[in-house]
Backbone bond lengths (Angstrom), bond angles and torsions (degrees), N, CA, C in turn:
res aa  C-N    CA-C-N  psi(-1)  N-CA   C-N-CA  omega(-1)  CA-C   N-CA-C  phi
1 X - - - 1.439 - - 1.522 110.69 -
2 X 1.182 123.69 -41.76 1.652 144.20 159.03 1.352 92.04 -23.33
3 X 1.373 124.00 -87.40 1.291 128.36 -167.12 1.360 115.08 -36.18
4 X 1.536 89.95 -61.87 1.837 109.52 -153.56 1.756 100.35 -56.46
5 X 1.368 127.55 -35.23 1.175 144.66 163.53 1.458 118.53 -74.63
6 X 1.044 128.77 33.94 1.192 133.67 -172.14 1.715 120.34 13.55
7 X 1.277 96.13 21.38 2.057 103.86 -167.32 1.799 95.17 -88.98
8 X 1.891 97.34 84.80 1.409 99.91 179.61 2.078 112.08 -63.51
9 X 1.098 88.11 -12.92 1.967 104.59 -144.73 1.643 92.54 -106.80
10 X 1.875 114.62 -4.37 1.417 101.55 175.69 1.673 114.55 -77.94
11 X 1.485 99.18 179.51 1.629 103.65 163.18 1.279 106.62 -135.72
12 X 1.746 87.25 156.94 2.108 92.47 -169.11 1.266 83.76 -136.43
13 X 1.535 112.97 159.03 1.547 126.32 -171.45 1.545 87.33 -164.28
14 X 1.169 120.82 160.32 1.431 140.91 -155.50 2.052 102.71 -130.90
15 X 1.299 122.43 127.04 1.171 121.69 -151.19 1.792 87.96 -133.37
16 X 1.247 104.29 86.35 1.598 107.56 167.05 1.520 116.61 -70.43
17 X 1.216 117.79 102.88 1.368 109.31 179.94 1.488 96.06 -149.43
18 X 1.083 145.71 12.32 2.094 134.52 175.90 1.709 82.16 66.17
19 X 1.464 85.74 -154.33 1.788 106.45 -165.28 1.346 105.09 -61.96
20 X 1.095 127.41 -16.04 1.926 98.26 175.65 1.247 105.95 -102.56
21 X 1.698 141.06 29.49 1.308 144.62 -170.90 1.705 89.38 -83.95
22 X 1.347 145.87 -45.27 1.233 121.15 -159.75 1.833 98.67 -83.12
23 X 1.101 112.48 -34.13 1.672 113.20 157.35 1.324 116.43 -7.81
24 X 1.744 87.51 -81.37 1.404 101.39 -155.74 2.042 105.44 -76.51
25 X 1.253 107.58 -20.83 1.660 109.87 174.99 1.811 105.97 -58.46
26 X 1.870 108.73 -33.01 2.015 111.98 -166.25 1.595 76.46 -69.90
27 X 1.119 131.19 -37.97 1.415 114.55 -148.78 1.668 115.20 -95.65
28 X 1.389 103.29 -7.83 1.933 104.13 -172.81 1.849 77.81 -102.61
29 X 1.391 110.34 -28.08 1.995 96.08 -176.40 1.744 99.98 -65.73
30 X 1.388 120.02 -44.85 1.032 118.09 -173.64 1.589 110.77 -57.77
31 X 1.461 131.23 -48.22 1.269 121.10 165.16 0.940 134.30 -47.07
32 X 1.544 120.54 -29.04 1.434 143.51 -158.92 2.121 92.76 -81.54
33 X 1.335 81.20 -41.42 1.924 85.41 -176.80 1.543 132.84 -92.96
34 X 1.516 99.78 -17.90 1.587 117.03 168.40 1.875 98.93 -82.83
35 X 1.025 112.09 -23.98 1.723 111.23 -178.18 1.581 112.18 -77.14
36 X 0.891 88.57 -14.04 1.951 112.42 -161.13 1.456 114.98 62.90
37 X 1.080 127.28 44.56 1.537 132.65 -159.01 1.325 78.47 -103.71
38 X 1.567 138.75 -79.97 1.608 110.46 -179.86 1.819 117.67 -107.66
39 X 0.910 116.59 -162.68 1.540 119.19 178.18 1.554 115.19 -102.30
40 X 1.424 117.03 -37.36 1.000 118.17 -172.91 1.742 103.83 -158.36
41 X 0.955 101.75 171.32 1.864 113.47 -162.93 1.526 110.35 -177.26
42 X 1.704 96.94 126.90 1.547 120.11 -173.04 1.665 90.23 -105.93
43 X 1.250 96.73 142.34 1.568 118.77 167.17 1.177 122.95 -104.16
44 X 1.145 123.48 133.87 1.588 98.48 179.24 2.166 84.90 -136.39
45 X 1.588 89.46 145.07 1.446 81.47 161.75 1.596 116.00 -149.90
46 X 1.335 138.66 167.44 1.242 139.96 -155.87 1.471 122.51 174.86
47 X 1.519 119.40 142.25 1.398 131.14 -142.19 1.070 95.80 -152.20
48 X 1.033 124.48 148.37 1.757 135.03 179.55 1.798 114.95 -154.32
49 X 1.576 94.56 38.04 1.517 79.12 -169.92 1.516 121.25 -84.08
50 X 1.640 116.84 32.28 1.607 97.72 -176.26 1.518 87.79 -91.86
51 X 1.187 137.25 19.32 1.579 137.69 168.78 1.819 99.22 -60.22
52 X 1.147 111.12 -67.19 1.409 131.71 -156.24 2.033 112.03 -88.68
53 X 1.485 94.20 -14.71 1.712 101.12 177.73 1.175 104.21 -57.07
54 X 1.805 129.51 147.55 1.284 151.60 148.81 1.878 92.94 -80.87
55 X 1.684 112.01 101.59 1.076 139.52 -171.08 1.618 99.66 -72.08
56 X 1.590 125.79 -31.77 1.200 131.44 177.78 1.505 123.93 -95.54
57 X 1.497 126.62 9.72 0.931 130.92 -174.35 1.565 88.03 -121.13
58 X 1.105 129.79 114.98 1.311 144.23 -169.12 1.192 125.23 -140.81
59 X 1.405 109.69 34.02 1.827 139.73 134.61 1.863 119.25 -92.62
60 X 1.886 99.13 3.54 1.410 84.15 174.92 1.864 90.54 -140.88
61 X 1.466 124.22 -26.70 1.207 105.97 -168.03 1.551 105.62 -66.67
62 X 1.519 120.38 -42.19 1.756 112.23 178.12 0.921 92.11 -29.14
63 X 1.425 152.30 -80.51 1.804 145.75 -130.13 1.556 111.71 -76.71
64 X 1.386 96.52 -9.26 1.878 77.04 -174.79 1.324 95.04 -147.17
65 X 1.619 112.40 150.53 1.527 131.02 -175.47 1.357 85.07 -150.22
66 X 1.699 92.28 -178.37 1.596 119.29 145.84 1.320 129.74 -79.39
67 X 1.530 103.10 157.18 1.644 109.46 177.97 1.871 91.28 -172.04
68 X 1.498 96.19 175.41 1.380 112.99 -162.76 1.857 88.28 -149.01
69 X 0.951 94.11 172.13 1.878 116.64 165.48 1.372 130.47 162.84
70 X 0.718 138.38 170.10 1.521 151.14 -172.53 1.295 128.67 -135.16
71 X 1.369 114.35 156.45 1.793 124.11 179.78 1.165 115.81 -162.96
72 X 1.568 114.15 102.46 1.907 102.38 161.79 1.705 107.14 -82.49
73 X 1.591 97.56 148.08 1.431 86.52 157.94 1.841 104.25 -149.15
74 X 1.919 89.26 142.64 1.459 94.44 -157.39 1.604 103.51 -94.79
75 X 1.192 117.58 170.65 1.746 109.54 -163.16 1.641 96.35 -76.57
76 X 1.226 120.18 0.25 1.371 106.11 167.88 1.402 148.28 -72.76
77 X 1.815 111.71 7.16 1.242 146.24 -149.76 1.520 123.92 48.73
78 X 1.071 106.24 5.97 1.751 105.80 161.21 1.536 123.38 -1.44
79 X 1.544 89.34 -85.65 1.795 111.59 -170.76 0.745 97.28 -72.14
80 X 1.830 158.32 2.98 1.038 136.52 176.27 1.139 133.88 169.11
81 X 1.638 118.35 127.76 1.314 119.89 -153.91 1.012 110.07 -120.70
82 X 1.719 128.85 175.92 1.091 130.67 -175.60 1.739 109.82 -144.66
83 X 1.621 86.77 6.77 1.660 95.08 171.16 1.037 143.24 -99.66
């Protein structure tokens, strides 16, 4: 994404956490921008677990798929508040 965005000067770090990982990314971007450490910060998050589903146990695959999503947030508090 670095590339494809030409954001030679960004930083990317990888946030292992299951379902509350894009959570916790609004909330370390939000520190990152109330600190003034950066201006703005894209999220990106993504899951792929029908790789690893037991397809025949079907008290657990209903609950989980894939999905993807996204979030810029600009230092203007846009994406996110706390008020």
């Amino acid at each position: 994404m670095q590339a494809a965005l030409g954001a030679d000067k960004a930083v990317a770090f990888d946030i292992n956490a299951a379902c509350s990982g894009f959570m916790f990314a609004l909330h370390i971007a939000d520190a990152y921008i109330k600190t003034g450490v950066y201006k703005t910060a894209l999220i990106l998050g993504a899951e792929t677990l029908s790789k690893i589903m037991d397809w025949n146990d079907r008290s657990t695959c209903v609950l989980f798929g894939d999905g993807a999503g996204a979030a810029v947030g600009p230092d203007d508090g846009t994406y996110y508040t706390d008020k």
